[in-house]
LOFI-499339 format. One record per residue (C-alpha): residue number from 0; chain; y, x, z. Coordinates in nm, 4 decimals. Layout:
! LOFI-499339
+-----+---+----------+----------+----------+
|   k | c |    north |     east |       up |
+-----+---+----------+----------+----------+
| NUM | A |        Y |        X |        Z |
...
+-----+---+----------+----------+----------+
//
This chain:
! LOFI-499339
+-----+---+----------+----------+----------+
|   k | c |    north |     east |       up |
+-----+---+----------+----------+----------+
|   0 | A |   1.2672 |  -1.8308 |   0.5415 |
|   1 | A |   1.2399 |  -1.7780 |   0.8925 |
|   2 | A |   0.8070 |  -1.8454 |   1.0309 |
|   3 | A |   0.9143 |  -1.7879 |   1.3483 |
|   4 | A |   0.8228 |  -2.1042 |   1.5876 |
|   5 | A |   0.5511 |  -2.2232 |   1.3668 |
|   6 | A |   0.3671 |  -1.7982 |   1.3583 |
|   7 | A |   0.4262 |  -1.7615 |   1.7235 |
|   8 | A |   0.2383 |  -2.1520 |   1.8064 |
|   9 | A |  -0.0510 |  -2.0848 |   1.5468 |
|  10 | A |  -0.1000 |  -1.6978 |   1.7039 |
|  11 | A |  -0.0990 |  -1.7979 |   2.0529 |
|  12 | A |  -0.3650 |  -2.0360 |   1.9872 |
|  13 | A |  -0.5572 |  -1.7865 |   1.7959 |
|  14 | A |  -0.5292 |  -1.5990 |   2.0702 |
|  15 | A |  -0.6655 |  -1.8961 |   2.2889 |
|  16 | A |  -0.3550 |  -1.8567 |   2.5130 |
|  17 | A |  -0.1700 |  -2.1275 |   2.7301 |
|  18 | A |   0.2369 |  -2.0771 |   2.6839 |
|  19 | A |   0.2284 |  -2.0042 |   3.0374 |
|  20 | A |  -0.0313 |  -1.7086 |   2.9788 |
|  21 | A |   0.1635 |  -1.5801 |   2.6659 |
|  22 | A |   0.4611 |  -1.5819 |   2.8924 |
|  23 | A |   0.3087 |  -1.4243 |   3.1559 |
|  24 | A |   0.2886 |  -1.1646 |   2.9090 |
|  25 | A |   0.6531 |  -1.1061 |   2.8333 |
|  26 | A |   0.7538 |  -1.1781 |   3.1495 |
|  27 | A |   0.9203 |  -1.5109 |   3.0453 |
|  28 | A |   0.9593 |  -1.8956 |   3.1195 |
|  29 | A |   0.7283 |  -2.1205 |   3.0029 |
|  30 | A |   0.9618 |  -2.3841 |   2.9488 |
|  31 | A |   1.1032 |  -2.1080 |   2.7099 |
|  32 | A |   0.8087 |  -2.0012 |   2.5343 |
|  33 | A |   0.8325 |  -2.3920 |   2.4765 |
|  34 | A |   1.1336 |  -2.3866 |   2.3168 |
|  35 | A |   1.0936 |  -2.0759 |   2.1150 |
|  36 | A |   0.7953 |  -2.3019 |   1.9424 |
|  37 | A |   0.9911 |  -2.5801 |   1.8779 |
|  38 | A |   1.2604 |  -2.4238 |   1.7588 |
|  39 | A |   1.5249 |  -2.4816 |   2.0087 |
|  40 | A |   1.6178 |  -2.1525 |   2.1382 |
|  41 | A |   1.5359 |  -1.7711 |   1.9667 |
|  42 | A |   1.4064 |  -1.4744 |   2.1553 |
|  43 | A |   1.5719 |  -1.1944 |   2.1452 |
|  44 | A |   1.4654 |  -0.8954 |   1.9534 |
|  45 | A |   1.2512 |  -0.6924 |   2.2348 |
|  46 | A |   1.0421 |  -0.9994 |   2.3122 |
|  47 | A |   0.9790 |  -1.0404 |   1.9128 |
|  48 | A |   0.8501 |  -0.6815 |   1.9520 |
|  49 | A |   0.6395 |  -0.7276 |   2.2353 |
|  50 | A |   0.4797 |  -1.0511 |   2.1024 |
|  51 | A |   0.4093 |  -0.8622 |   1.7738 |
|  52 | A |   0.2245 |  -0.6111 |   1.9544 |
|  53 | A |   0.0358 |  -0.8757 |   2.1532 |
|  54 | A |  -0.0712 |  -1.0739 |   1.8485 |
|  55 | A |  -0.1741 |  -0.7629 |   1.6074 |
|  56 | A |   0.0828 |  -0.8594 |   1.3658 |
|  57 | A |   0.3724 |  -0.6952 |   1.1620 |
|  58 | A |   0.7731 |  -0.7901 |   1.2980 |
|  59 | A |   0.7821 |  -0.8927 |   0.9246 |
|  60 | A |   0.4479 |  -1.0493 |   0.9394 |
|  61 | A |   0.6047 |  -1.2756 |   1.2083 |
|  62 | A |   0.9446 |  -1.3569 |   1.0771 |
|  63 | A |   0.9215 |  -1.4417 |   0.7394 |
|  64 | A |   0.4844 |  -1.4891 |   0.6532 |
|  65 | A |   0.4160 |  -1.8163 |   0.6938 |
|  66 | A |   0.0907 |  -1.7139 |   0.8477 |
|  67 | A |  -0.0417 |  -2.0578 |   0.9090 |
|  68 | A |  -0.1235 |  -2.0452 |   0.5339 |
|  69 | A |  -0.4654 |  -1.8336 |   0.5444 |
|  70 | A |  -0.6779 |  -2.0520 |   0.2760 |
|  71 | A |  -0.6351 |  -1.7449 |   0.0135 |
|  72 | A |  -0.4254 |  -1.4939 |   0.1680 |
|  73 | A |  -0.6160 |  -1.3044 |   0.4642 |
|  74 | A |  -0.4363 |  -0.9901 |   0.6696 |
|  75 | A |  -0.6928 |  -0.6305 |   0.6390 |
|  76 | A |  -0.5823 |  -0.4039 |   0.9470 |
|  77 | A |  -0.6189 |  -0.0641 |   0.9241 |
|  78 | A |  -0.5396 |   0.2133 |   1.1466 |
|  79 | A |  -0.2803 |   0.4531 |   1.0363 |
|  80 | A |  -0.3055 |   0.7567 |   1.1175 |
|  81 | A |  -0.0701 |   0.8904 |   0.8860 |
|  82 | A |   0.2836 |   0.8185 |   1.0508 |
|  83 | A |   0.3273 |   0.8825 |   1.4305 |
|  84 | A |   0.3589 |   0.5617 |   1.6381 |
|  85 | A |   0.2756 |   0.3385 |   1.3640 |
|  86 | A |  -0.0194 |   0.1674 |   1.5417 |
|  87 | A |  -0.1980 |  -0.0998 |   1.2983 |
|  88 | A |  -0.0169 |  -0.0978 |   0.9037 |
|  89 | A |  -0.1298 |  -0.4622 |   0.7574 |
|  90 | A |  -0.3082 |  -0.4474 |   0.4216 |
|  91 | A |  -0.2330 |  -0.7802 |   0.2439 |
|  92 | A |  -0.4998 |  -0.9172 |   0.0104 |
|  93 | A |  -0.5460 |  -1.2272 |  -0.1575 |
|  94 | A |  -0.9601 |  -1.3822 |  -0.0769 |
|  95 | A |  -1.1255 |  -1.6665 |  -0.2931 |
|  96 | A |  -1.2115 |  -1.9725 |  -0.0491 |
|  97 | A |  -1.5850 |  -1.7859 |   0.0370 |
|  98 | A |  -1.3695 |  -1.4932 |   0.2105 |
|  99 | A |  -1.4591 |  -1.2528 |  -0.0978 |
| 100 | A |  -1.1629 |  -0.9853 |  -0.1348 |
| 101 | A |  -0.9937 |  -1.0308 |  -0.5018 |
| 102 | A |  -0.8647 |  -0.7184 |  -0.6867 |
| 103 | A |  -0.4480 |  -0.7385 |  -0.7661 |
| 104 | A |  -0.2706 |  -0.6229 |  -0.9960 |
| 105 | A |   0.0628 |  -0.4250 |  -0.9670 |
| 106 | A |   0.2055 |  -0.4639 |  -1.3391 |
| 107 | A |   0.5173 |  -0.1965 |  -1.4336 |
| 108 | A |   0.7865 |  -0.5101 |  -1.4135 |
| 109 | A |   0.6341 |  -0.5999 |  -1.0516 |
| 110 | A |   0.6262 |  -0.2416 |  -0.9353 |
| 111 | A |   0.9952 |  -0.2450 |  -0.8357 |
| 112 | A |   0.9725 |  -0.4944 |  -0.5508 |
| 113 | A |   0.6488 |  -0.3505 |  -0.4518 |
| 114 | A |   0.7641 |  -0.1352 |  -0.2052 |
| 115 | A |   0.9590 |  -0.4105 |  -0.0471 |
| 116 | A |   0.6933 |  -0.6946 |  -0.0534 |
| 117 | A |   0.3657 |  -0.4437 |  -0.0117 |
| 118 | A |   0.3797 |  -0.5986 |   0.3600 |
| 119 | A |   0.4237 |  -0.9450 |   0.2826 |
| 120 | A |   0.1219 |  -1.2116 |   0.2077 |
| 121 | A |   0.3144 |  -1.4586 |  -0.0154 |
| 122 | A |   0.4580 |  -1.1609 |  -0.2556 |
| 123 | A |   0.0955 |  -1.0020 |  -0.2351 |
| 124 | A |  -0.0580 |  -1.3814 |  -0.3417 |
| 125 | A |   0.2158 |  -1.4002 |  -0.6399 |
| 126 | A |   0.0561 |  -1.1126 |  -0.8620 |
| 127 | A |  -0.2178 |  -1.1457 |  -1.0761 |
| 128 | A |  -0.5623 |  -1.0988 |  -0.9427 |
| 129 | A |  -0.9080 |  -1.0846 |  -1.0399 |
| 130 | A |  -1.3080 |  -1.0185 |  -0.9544 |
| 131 | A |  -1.4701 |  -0.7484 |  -1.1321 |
| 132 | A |  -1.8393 |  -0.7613 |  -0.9767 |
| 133 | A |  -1.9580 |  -0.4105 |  -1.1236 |
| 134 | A |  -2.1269 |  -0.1589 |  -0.9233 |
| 135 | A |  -1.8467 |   0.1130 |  -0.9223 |
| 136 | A |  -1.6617 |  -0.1321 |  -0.7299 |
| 137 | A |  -1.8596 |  -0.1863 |  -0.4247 |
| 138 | A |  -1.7923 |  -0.4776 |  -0.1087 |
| 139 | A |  -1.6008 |  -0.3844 |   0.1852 |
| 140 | A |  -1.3419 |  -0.1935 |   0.0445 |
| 141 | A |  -0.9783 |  -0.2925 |  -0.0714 |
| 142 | A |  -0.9169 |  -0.2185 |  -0.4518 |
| 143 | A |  -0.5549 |  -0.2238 |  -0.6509 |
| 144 | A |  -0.4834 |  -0.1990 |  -0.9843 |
| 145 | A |  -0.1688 |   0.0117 |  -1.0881 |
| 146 | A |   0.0374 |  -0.0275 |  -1.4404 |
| 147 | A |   0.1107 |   0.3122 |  -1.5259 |
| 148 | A |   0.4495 |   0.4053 |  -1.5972 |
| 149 | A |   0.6152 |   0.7252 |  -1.7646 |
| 150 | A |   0.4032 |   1.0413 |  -1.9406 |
| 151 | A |   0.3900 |   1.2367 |  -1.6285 |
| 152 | A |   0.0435 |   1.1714 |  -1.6516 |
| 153 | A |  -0.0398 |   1.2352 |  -2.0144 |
| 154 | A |  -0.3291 |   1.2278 |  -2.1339 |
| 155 | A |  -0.3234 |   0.8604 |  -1.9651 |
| 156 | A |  -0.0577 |   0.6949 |  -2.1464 |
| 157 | A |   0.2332 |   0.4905 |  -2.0379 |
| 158 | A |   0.1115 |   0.1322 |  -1.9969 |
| 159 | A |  -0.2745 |   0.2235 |  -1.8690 |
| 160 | A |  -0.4022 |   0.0110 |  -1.5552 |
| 161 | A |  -0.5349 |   0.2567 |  -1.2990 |
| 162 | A |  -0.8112 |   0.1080 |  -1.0938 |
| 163 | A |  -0.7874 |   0.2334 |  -0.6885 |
| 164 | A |  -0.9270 |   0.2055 |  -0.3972 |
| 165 | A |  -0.7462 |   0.1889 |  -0.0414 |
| 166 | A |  -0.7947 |   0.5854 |   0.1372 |
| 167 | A |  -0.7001 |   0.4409 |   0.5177 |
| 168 | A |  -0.5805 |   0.7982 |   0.6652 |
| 169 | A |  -0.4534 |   1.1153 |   0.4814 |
| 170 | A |  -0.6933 |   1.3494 |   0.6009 |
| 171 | A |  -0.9496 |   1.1468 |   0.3837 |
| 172 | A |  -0.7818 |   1.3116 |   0.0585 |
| 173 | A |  -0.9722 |   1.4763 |  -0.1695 |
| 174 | A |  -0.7089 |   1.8160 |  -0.3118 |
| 175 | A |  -0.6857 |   1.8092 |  -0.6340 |
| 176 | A |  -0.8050 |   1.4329 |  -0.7464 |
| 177 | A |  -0.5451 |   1.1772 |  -0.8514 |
| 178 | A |  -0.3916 |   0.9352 |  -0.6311 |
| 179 | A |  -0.1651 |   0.6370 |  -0.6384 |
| 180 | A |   0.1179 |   0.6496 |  -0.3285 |
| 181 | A |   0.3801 |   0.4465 |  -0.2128 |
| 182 | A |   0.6579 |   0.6414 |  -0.0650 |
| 183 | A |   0.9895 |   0.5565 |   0.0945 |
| 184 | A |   1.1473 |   0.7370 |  -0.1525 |
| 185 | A |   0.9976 |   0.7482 |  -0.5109 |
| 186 | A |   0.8149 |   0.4235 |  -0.4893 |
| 187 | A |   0.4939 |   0.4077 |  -0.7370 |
| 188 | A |   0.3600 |   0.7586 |  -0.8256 |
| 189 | A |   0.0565 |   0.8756 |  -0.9838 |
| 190 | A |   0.0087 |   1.2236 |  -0.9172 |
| 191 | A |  -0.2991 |   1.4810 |  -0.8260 |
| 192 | A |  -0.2384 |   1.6027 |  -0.4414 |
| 193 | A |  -0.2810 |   1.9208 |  -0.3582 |
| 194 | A |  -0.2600 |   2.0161 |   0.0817 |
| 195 | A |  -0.0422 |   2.3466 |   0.1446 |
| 196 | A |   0.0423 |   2.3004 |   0.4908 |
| 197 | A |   0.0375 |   2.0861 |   0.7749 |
| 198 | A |   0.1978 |   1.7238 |   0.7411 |
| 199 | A |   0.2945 |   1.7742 |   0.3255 |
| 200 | A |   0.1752 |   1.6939 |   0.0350 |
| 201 | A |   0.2316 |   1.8367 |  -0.2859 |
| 202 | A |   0.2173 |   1.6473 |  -0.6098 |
| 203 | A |   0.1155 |   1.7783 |  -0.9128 |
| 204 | A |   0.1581 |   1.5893 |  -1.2641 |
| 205 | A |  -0.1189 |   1.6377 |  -1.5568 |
| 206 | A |   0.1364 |   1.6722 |  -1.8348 |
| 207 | A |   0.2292 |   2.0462 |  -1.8148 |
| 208 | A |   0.6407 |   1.9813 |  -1.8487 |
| 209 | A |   0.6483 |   1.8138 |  -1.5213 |
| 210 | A |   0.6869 |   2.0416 |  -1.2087 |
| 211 | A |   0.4761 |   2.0045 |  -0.9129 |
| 212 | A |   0.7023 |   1.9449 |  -0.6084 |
| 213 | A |   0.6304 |   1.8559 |  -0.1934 |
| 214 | A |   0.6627 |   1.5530 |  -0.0030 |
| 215 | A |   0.6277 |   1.5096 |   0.3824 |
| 216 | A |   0.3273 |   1.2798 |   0.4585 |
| 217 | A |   0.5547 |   1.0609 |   0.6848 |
| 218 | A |   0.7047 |   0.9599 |   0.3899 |
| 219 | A |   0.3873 |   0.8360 |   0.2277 |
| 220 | A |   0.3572 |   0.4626 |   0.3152 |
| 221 | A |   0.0407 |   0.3571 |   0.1243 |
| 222 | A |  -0.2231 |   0.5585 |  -0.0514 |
| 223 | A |  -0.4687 |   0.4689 |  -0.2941 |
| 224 | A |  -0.7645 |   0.6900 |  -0.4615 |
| 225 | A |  -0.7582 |   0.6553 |  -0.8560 |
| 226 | A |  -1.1037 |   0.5702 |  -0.9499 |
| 227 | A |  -1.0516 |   0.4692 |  -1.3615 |
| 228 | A |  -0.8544 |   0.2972 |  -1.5990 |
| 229 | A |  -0.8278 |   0.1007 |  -1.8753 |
| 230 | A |  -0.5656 |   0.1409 |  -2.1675 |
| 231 | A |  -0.4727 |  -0.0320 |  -2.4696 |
| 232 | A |  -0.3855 |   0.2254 |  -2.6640 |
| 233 | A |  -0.6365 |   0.4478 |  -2.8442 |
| 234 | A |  -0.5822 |   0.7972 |  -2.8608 |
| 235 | A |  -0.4743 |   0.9857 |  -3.2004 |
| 236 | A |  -0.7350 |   1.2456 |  -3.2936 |
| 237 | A |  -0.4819 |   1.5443 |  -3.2357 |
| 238 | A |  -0.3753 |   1.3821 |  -2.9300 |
| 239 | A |  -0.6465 |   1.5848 |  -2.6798 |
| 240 | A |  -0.5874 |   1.8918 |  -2.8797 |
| 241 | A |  -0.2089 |   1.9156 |  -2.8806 |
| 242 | A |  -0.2643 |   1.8184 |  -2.4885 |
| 243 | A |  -0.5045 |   2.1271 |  -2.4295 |
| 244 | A |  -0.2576 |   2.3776 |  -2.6006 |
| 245 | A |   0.0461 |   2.2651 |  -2.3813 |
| 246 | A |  -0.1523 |   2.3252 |  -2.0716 |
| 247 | A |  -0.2678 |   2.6840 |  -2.2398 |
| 248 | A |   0.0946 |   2.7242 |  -2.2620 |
| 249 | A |   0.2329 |   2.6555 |  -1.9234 |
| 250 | A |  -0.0655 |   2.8646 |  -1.7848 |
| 251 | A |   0.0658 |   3.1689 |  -1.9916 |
| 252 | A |   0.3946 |   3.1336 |  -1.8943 |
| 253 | A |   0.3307 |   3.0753 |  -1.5371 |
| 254 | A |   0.0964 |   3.4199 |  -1.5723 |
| 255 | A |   0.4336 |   3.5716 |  -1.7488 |
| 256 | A |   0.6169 |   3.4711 |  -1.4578 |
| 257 | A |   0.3683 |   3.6551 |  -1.2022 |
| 258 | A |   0.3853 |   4.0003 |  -1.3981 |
| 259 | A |   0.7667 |   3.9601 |  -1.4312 |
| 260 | A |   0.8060 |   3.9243 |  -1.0721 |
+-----+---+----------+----------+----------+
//
């Protein structure tokens, strides 16, 4: 569904602008800001753009968000610094009625349309969500929860919730600790980052019979910094052991490799 007239009438007054200032703006009418808000007549696409820059807000955000509705859903802006020209990227969160941020949850049947509806307020208000007041998880940030999917990751097994916080720009990544990202390409991965050049990122699994390959960074659309988790499944006693001699193993043969070459 289409927000359009009733976005652009609720922003401009947010904005404590007159239809003649907000045309002023776009170097319009009046009369056809007018109509834009009642739905008589639709802008075209460059003057969608420009008022999306003017009010702070996503294209998306102002199409299809029906962003009247802010009792729980509130928009986070955050400047990303991570893809050239990007300007603001819009963090959707869902807020109890006091304005305190609520934690989602991404489960592994939600994860597909994820990518798609990261952006969007309503899909963002449709998962599950919950307060967790415990000091690890402090105010002022933006936490995520993450179903876990695959054994790319072992020991964490399929299935395990990974608790993460928000990291706003890449250059706050820590090499070597495990991250969530969303990329253009792959989706939902859970991977350790490592930094070997300017602009990439190379991801690294903790199960030994996955190879580590590189991504660019402007494919990297979100990232979040794995703090915990919490898993349903107990380990087997053997479980850590059999993990530890895998590992031994790739590190031999990658040693192999070295004196072979």
């Amino acid at each position: 569904m289409i927000y359009l007239k009733e976005n652009m009438k609720f922003l401009r007054k947010q904005h404590s602008m007159t239809q003649g200032q907000l045309a002023g703006l776009l170097d319009s009418k009046r009369s056809l800001i007018g109509s834009y808000e009642e739905g008589r007549g639709v802008p075209k696409l460059s003057m969608i753009r420009r008022m999306a820059e003017i009010f702070e807000v996503s294209m998306d955000h102002l199409l299809v968000v029906d962003l009247t509705d802010i009792e729980n859903i509130k928009l986070n802006r955050h400047e990303d610094k991570t893809e050239k020209g990007s300007g603001l990227k819009v963090l959707s969160v869902v807020v109890t009625p006091e304005n305190d941020e609520l934690i989602s949850i991404v489960p592994v049947k939600a994860s597909a349309g994820y990518l798609n509806g990261r952006a969007d307020a309503a899909y963002i208000g449709q998962l599950p969500h919950f307060s967790m007041p415990v000091a690890e998880l402090s105010q002022g940030r933006s936490y995520r929860v993450f179903q876990l999917k695959g054994d790319s990751m072992l020991p964490l097994t399929p299935g395990s919730y990974i608790f993460c916080d928000y990291v706003e720009e890449a250059t706050d990544i820590r090499e070597g600790k495990p991250y969530i990202l969303i990329t253009s390409d792959e989706g939902i991965v859970y991977k350790r980052i490592y930094l070997p050049g300017e602009n990439l990122l190379q991801l690294k699994s903790d199960n030994p019979e996955y190879e580590p390959y590189t991504i660019e960074t402007t494919s990297v659309l979100e990232i979040w910094r794995a703090l915990g988790f919490l898993s349903f499944e107990l380990p087997e006693p053997d479980a850590l052991n059999v993990q530890k001699l895998s590992a031994v193993v790739a590190k031999m043969q990658e040693e192999l490799a070295k004196i072979k070459g």
